[in-house]
N, C-alpha and C positions, 0 to 999 in steps of 0.2 A: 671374370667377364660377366657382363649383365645381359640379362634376357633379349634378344632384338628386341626392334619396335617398332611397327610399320609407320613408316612417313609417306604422305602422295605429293608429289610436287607435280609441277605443270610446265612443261619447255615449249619452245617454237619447233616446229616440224624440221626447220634446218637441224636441229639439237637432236631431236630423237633421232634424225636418220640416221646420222653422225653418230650418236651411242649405239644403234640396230648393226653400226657397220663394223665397229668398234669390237662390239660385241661376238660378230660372227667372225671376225677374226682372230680373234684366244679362244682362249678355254673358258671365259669368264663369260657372264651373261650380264643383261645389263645392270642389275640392281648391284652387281659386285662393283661393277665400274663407279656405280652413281655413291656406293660407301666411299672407297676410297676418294672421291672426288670429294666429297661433303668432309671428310675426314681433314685431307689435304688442307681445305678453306679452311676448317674451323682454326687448326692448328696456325694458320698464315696469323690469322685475324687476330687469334688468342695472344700471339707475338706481339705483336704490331700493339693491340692494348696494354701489352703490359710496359712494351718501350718505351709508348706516352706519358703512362703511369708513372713510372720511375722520372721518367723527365721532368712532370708535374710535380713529383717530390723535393727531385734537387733544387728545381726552379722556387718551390716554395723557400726551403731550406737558404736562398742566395744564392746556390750553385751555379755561376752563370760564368759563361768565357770572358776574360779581361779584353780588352778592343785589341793588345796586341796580338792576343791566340786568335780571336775570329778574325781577325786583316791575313794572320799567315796562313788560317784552316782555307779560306779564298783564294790566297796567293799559288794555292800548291792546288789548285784545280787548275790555274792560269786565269782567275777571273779578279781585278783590282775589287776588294769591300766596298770603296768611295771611288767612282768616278774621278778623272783624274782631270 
């Protein structure tokens, strides 16, 4: 594990209160809260890039659904591809 590192961020009043309140209710104080929450995000975000990534690979690559997979990937939410 590497050294912390202080970061300052800046919220709305509604935000701190909400962590102030957060906070007096565990054990945890607020900068523990505000890690795992930064923590959480980063990790969301880190996903979400790499699922575009790889998307943009296949898509390069030709990788694309044939009309009759994306008509039935639609069909099976109940929503027709083409307007009927």
């Amino acid at each position: 594990m590497s050294e912390p590192v202080s970061v300052t961020i800046r919220v709305d009043g509604k935000t701190a209160e909400a962590l102030d309140r957060l906070a007096r209710a565990t054990a945890h104080d607020p900068a523990w809260h505000v890690e795992r929450a930064v923590e959480s995000y980063l990790a969301d975000q880190c996903e979400a890039f790499e699922d575009i990534r790889r998307a943009v690979a296949d898509a390069d690559e030709g990788d694309f659904a044939s009309d009759d997979e994306a008509e039935n990937a639609f069909a099976s939410f109940g929503q027709p591809l083409r307007a009927q």
